[in-house]
C-alpha positions as CSV (number, residue, x, y, z in Angstrom):
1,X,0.0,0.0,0.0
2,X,1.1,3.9,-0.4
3,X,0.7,5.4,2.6
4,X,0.6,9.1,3.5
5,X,1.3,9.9,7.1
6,X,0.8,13.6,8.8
7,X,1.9,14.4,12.2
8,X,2.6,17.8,14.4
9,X,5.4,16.2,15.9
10,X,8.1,14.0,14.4
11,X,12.0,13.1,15.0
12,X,14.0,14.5,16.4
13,X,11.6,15.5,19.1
14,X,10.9,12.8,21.6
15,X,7.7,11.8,23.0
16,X,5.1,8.7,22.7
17,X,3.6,9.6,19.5
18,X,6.8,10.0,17.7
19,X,7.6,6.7,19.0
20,X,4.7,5.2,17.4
21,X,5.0,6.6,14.3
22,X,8.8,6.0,13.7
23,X,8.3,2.7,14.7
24,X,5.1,1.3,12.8
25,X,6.9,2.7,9.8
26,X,10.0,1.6,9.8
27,X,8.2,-2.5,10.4
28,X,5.3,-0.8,7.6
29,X,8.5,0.0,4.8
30,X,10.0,-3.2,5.8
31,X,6.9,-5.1,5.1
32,X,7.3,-3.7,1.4
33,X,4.9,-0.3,1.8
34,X,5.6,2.8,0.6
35,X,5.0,5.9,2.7
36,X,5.1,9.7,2.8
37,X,5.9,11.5,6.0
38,X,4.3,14.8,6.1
39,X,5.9,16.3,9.2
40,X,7.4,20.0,10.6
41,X,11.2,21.2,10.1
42,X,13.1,21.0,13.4
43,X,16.5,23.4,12.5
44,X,19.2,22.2,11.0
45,X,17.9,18.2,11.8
46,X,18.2,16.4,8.6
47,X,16.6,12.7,8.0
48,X,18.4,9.5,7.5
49,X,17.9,7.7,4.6
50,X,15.0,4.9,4.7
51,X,14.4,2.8,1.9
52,X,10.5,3.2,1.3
53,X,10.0,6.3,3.7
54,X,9.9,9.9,2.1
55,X,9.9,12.7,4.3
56,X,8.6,16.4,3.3
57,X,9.4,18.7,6.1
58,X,7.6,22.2,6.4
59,X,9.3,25.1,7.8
60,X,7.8,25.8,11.8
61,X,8.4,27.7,14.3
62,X,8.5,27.0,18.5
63,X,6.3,27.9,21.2
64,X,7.8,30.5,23.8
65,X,7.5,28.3,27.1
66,X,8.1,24.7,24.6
67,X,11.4,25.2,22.3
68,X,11.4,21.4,21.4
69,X,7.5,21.3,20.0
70,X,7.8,23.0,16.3
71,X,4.4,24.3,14.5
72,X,4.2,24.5,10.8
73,X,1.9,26.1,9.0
74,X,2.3,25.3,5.1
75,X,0.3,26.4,1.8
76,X,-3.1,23.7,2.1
77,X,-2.4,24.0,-1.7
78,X,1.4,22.6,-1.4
79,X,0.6,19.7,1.0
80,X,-2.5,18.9,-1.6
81,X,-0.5,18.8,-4.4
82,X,2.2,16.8,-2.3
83,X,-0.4,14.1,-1.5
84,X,-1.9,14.1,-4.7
85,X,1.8,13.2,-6.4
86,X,2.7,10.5,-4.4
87,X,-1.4,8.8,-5.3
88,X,-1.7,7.1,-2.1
89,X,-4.5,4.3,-0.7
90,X,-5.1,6.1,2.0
91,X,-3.9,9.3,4.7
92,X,-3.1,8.6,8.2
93,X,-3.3,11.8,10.2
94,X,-1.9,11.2,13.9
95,X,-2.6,14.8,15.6
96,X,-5.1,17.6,15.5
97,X,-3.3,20.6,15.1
98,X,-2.0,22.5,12.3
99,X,-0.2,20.0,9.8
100,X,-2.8,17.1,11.0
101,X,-5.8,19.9,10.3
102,X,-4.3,20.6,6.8
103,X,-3.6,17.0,6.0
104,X,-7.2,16.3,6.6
105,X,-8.6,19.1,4.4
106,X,-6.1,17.6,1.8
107,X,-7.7,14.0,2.0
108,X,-11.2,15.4,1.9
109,X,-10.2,17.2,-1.1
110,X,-8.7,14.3,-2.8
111,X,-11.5,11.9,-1.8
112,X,-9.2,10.1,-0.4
113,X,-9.9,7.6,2.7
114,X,-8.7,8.8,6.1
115,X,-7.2,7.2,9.1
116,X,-7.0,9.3,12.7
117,X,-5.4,8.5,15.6
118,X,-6.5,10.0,18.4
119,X,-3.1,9.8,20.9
120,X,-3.8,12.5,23.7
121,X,-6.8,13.4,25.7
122,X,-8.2,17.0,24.4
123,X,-9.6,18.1,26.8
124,X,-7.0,18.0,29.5
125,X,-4.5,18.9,27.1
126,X,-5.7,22.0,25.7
127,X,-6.5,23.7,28.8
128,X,-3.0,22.8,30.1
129,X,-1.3,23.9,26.7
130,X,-3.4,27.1,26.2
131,X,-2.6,27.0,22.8
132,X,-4.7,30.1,22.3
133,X,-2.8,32.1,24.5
134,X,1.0,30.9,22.9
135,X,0.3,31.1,20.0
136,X,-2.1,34.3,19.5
137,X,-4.9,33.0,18.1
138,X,-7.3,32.9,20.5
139,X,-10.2,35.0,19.1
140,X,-9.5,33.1,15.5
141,X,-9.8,29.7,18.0
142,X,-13.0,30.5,19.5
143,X,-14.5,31.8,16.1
144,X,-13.5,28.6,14.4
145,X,-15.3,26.1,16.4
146,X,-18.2,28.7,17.2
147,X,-19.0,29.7,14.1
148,X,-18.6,26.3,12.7
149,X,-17.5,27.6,9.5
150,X,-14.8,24.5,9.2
151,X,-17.7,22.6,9.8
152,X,-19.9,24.1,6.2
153,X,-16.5,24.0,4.5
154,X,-15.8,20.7,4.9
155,X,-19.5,19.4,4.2
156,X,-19.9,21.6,0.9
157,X,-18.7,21.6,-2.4
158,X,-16.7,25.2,-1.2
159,X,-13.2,22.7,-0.2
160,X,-13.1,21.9,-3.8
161,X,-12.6,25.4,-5.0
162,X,-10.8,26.8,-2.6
163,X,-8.1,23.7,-3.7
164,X,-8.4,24.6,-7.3
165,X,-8.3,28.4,-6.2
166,X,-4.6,30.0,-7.8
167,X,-5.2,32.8,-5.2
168,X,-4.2,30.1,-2.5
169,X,-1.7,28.2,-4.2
170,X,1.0,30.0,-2.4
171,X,-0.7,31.3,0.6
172,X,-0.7,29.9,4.2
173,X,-2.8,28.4,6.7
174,X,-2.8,31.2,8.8
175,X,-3.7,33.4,5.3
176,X,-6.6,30.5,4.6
177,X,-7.9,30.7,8.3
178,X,-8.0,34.5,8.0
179,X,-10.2,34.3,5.2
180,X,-11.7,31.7,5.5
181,X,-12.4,30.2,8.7
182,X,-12.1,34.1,10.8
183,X,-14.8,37.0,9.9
184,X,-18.1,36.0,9.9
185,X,-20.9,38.3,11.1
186,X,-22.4,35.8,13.4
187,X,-19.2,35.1,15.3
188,X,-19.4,35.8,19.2
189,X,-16.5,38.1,19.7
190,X,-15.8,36.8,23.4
191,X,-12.3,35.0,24.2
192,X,-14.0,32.1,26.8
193,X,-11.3,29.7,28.1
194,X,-10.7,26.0,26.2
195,X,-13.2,24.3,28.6
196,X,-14.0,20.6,28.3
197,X,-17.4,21.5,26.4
198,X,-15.2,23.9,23.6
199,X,-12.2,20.8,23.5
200,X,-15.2,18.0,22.4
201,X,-16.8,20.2,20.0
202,X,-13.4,20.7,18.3
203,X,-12.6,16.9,18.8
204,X,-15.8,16.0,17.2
205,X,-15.4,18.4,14.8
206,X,-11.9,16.9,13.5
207,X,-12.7,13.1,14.1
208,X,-15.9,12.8,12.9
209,X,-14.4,13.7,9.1
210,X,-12.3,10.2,9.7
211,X,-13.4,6.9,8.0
212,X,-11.9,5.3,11.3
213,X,-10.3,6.9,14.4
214,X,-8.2,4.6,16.3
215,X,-7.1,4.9,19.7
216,X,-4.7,3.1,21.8
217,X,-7.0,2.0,24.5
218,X,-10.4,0.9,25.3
219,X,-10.9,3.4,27.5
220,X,-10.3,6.3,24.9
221,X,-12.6,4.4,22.3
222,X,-15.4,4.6,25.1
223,X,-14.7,8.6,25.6
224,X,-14.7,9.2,21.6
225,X,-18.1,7.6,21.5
226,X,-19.7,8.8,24.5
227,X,-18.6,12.7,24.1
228,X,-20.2,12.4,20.2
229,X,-17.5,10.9,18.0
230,X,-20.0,9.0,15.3
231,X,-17.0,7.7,13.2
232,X,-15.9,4.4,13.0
233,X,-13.7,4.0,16.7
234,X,-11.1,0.7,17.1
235,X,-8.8,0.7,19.4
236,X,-5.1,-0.6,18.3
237,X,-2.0,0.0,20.5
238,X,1.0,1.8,20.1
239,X,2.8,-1.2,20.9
240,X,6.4,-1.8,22.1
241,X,9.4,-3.8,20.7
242,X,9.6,-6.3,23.3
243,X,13.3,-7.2,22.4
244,X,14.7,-4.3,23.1
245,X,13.4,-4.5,26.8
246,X,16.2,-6.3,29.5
247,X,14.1,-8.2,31.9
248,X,14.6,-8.1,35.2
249,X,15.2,-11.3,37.3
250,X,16.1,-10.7,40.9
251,X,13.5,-8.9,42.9
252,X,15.8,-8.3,46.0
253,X,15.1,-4.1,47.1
254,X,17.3,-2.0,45.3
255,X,15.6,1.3,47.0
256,X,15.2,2.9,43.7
257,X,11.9,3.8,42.3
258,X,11.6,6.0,38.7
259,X,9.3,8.4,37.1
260,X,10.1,8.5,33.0
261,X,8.7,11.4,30.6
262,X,8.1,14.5,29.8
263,X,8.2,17.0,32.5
264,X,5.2,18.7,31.7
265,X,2.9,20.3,34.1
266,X,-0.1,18.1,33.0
267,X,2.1,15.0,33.8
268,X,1.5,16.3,37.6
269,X,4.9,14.6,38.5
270,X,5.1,17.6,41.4
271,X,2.4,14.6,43.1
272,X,5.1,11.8,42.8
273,X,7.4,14.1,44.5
274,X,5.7,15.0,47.2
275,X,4.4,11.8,47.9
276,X,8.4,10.5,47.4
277,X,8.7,13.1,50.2
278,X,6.3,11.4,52.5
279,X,7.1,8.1,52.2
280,X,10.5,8.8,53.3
281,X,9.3,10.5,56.1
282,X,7.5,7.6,57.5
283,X,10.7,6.0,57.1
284,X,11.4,4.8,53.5
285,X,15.2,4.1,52.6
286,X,15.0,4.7,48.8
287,X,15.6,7.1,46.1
288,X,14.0,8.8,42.9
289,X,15.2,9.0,39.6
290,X,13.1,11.3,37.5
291,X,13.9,10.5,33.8
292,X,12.9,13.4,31.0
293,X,13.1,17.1,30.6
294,X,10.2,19.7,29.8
295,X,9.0,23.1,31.2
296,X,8.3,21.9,34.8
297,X,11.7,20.9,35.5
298,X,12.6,23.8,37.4
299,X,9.7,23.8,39.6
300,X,10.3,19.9,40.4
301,X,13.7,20.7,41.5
302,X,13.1,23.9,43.6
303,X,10.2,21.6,44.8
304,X,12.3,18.9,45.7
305,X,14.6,21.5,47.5
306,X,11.6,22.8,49.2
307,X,10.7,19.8,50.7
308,X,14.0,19.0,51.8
309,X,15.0,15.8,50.0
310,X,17.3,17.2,47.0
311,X,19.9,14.7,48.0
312,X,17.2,11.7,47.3
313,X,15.4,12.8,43.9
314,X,17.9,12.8,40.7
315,X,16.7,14.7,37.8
316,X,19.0,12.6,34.7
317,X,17.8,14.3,32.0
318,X,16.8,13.1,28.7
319,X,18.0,9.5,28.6
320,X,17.7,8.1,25.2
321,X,15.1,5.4,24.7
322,X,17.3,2.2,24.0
323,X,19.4,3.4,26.5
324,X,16.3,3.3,29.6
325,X,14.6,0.1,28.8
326,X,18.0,-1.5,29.2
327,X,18.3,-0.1,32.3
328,X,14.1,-0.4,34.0
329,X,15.5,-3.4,35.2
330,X,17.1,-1.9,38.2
331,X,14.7,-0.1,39.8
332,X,12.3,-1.7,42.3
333,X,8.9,0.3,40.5
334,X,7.7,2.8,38.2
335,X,5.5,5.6,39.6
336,X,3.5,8.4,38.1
337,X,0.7,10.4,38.5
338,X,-0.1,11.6,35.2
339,X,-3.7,11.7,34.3
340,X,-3.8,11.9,31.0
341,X,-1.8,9.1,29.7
342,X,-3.9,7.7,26.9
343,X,-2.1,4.9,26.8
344,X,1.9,5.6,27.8
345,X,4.6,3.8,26.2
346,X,7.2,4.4,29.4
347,X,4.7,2.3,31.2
348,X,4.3,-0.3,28.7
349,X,8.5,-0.4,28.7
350,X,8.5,-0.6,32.1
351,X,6.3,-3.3,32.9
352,X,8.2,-5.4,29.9
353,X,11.2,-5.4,32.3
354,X,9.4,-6.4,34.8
355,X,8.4,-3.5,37.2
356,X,5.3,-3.1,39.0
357,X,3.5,0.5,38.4
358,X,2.3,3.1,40.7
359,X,-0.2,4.9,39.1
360,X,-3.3,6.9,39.1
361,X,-7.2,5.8,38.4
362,X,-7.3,8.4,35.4
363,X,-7.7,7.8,31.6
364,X,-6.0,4.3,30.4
365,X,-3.8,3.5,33.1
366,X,-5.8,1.9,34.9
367,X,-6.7,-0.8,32.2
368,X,-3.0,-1.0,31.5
369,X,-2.2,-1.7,35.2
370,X,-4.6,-3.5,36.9
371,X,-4.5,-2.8,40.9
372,X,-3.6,-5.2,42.4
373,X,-2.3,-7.6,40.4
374,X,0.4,-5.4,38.2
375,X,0.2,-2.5,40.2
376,X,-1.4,-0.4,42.5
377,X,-3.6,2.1,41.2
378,X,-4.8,5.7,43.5
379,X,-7.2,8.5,43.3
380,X,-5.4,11.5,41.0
381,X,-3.9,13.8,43.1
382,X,-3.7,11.6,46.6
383,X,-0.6,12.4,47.8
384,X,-1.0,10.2,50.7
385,X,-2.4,7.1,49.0
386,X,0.5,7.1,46.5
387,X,3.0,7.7,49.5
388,X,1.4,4.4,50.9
389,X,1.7,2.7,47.6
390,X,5.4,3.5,47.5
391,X,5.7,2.3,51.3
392,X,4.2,-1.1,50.6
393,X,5.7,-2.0,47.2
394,X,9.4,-1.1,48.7
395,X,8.4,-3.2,52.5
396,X,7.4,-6.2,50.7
397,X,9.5,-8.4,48.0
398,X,7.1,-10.8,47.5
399,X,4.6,-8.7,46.5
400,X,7.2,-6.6,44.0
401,X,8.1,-9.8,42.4
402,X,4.5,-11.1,42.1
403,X,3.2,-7.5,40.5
404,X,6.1,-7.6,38.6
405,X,5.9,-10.8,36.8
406,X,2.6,-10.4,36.1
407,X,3.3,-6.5,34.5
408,X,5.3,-8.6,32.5
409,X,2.8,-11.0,31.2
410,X,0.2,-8.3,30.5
411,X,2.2,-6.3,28.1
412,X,2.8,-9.5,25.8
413,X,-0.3,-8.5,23.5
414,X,1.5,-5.3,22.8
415,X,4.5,-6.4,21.0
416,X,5.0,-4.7,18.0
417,X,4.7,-6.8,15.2
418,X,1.7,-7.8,16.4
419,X,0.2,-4.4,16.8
420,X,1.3,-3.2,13.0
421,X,0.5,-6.9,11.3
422,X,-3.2,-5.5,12.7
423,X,-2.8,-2.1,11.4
424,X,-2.2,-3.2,8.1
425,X,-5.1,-5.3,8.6
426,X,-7.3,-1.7,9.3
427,X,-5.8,-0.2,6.5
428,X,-6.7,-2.6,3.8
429,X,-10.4,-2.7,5.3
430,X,-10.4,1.2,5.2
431,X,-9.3,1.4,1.9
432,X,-11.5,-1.2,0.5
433,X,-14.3,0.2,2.3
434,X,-14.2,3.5,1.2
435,X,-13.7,2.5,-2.6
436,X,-16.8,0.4,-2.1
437,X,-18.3,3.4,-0.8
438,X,-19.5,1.7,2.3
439,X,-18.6,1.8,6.1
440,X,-15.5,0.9,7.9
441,X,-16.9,-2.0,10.7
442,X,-15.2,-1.3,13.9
């Protein structure tokens, strides 16, 4: 198959979705298919070769408060005509900002059928991001979604001729959205903040173009559907390469516990910490290694400071990928209190070697790690709970070793090859299905 893929965030940035993405292609090309990459320009980065992978990169710019996130905002007319060149079965859009908005005005344009993935929780993100407020384009944001002018264009004949129009052929998004999308007389001028109800409207808005959304848990699926999503939802994980992963065999207490990820605020790993902090007051003997870098790692270490327990929390830093799940293996558990972890690949990785998971009863974790018998799962935000959590996990070997082995287990069914032999499965039935004109069965 020829496959185009369209992402707001590719290599060299780090995080799960680029993970997912550089990883189902590079087992997609080797499986003979053919894909374009339609991703932003990160400096002077410049690809590697990959037999059956093209990558287009569009010039982007970096948020203020987020240097390593780039946005791009191309001519809708170049990225059509870029699609349309390489004739491809099918476009796979994996995020819902600019490029992924673009690349899905481009399918619709070009009939063509169209994959989404949804990978982070709206909602929650959006209010954390503030992406009105970054980037400028707040009163543009709000008149958007309330006007629902996106909405008519994308359900007339209008998309057509603004493709064919020479007037955009070298204009931008931001030129388009001005014209388009901006000034209309019944727009309500107000700048309200990106509540739950605005973050759904523009989810719905986005996913309901798809012929199938995917998302890499159950739980997700169930939120798409029940907050209005009418597409076609599956659920497929992101899946992780099991062989990379070194396996931990003795369970004796190391004392060591680890938090891996992006350090941003949403991630509320200012929680772990301060429930770190408790558990060694009530007599803990362990340390924290906090794994990742992002805009709250300041905070976390004048936090830790705070607190008093600099000397037991490491911040290491980025640590590269192939580098930390050889090295899970030494820590007694994983802990987090993220609560928006759609499905989380560090914790996948993690439990592959072998570690039981502290976690929080928010979003997919807690189908991922099942309380109990992989992990133990708290309310978000309970300091105190996770503090105990951390207490009995490092007081009891028998029950690390137990929750370990069985964290183990549960992650099999996300091996990778598994997980991309089934989304080429979802592909063909996408494709066929739209050329038959008919409905993609989830």
């Amino acid at each position: 198959m020829r496959i185009v893929i369209v992402t707001d965030t590719y290599v060299p940035e780090v995080n799960g979705v680029v993970t997912a993405i550089a990883t189902h292609t590079r087992l997609l090309a080797e499986r003979g298919h053919e894909i374009l990459i339609i991703a932003p320009r990160y400096g002077e980065h410049v690809d590697e070769p990959q037999r059956g992978v093209r990558i287009e990169r569009y010039p982007a710019f970096s948020f203020v408060t987020n240097k390593a996130t780039r946005v791009a905002l191309p001519a809708i007319a170049s990225v059509t005509r870029k699609i349309k060149a390489f004739d491809p079965d099918l476009v796979h859009v994996h995020t819902p900002l600019s490029l992924g908005v673009v690349g899905l005005l481009a399918a619709k344009a070009l009939r063509l059928p169209i994959v989404q993935t949804y990978h982070t929780y709206i909602p929650d993100f959006m209010q954390y991001l503030e992406i009105s407020r970054l980037l400028g384009i707040d009163t543009l944001q709000e008149r958007v979604v309330n006007s629902l002018v996106f909405e008519r264009v994308l359900e007339s004949g209008l998309w057509q001729r603004i493709v064919k129009s020479r007037a955009l052929i070298e204009t931008g998004l931001d030129d388009f959205a001005e014209a388009w999308l901006g000034i209309t007389a019944d727009v309500n001028q107000s700048t309200p903040e990106l509540t739950a109800r605005l973050a759904w409207r523009y989810t719905r808005l986005l996913y309901n173009r798809s012929d199938l959304v995917l998302t890499p848990s159950v739980t997700l699926k169930r939120e798409l559907m029940r907050h209005g999503v009418t597409a076609p939802v599956d659920h497929l994980s992101n899946g992780i390469d099991l062989a990379l992963v070194r396996v931990k065999e003795s369970y004796a207490r190391s004392g060591r516990l680890v938090h891996a990820g992006r350090l941003g605020y949403e991630k509320n790993v200012d929680v772990v910490v301060k429930a770190f902090a408790r558990a060694l007051a009530h007599g803990v003997d362990a340390t924290l290694d906090v794994v990742g870098d992002g805009p709250a790692r300041d905070s976390l270490e004048r936090l830790a400071s705070r607190l008093g327990i600099e000397g037991r929390v490491r911040f290491l830093g980025f640590v590269a990928r192939d580098e930390l799940v050889q090295r899970y293996w030494e820590y007694d558990a994983f802990v987090t209190a993220s609560t928006i972890e759609t499905q989380g690949i560090v914790l996948l990785e993690a439990m592959a070697s072998g570690l039981p998971v502290i976690g929080v009863r928010a979003l997919a974790i807690p189908e991922i790690v099942r309380t109990g018998r992989s992990g133990i799962v708290v309310a978000p935000g309970d300091v105190q709970s996770l503090a105990r959590a951390i207490e009995r996990l490092e007081s009891d070997d028998a029950l690390r070793e137990r929750m370990g082995r069985a964290a183990r287990g549960d992650v099999q069914r996300h091996e990778i090859g598994l997980v991309v032999s089934e989304l080429e499965e979802l592909y063909r039935q996408t494709a066929a299905a739209a050329g038959a004109g008919l409905p993609v069965e989830a």
